[in-house]
C-alpha positions as CSV (number, residue, x, y, z in Angstrom):
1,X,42.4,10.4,-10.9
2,X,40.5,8.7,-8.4
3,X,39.0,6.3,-11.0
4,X,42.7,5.2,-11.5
5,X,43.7,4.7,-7.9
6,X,40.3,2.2,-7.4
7,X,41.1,1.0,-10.3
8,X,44.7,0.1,-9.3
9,X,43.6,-1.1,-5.8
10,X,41.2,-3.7,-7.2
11,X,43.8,-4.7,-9.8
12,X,46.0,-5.3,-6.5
13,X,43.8,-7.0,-5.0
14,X,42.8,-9.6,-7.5
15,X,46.9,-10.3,-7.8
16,X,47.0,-10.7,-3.8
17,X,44.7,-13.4,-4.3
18,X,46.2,-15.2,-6.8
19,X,49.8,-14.9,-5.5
20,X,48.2,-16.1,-1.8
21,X,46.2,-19.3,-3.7
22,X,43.3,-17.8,-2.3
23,X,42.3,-17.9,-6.8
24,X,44.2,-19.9,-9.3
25,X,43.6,-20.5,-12.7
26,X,44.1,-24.0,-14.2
27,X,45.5,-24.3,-17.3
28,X,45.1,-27.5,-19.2
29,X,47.8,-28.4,-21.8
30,X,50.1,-25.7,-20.4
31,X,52.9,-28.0,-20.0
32,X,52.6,-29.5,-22.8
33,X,52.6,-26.8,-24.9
34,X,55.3,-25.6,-23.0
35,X,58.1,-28.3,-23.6
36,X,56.5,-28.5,-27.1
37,X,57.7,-24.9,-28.0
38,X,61.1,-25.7,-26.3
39,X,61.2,-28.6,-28.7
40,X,60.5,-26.8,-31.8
41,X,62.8,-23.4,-30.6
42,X,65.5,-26.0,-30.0
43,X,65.5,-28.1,-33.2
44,X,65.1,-24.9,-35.5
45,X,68.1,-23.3,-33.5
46,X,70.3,-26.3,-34.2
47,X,68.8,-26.7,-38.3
48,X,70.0,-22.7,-38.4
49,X,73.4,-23.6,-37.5
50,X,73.5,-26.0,-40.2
C-alpha cells in the first residue's frame, strides 16, 4: 500500500514536469508520421466507399 502511493507520487511528479516544460521529449519524424497516417486513413476511407 505504501509502495503504491510513492509509486503514484513519483509518477506525478515526473508528469508535473513534463506538463510545466521543466522535461520534454523530442520526437523526430512525429509529424511526419503523423499527417502520413492521416493520408493513408483518408485515401483507404474514400477507396472503401468505392
Amino acid at each position: 500500500m505504501l509502495a503504491d502511493t510513492l509509486l503514484a507520487q513519483r509518477r506525478a511528479q515526473i508528469a508535473g514536469k513534463f506538463l510545466s516544460g521543466q522535461w520534454s521529449a523530442e520526437l523526430k519524424g512525429y509529424e511526419t508520421a503523423r499527417l502520413a497516417d492521416r493520408s493513408q486513413a483518408q485515401t483507404l476511407s474514400e477507396q472503401w466507399r468505392d
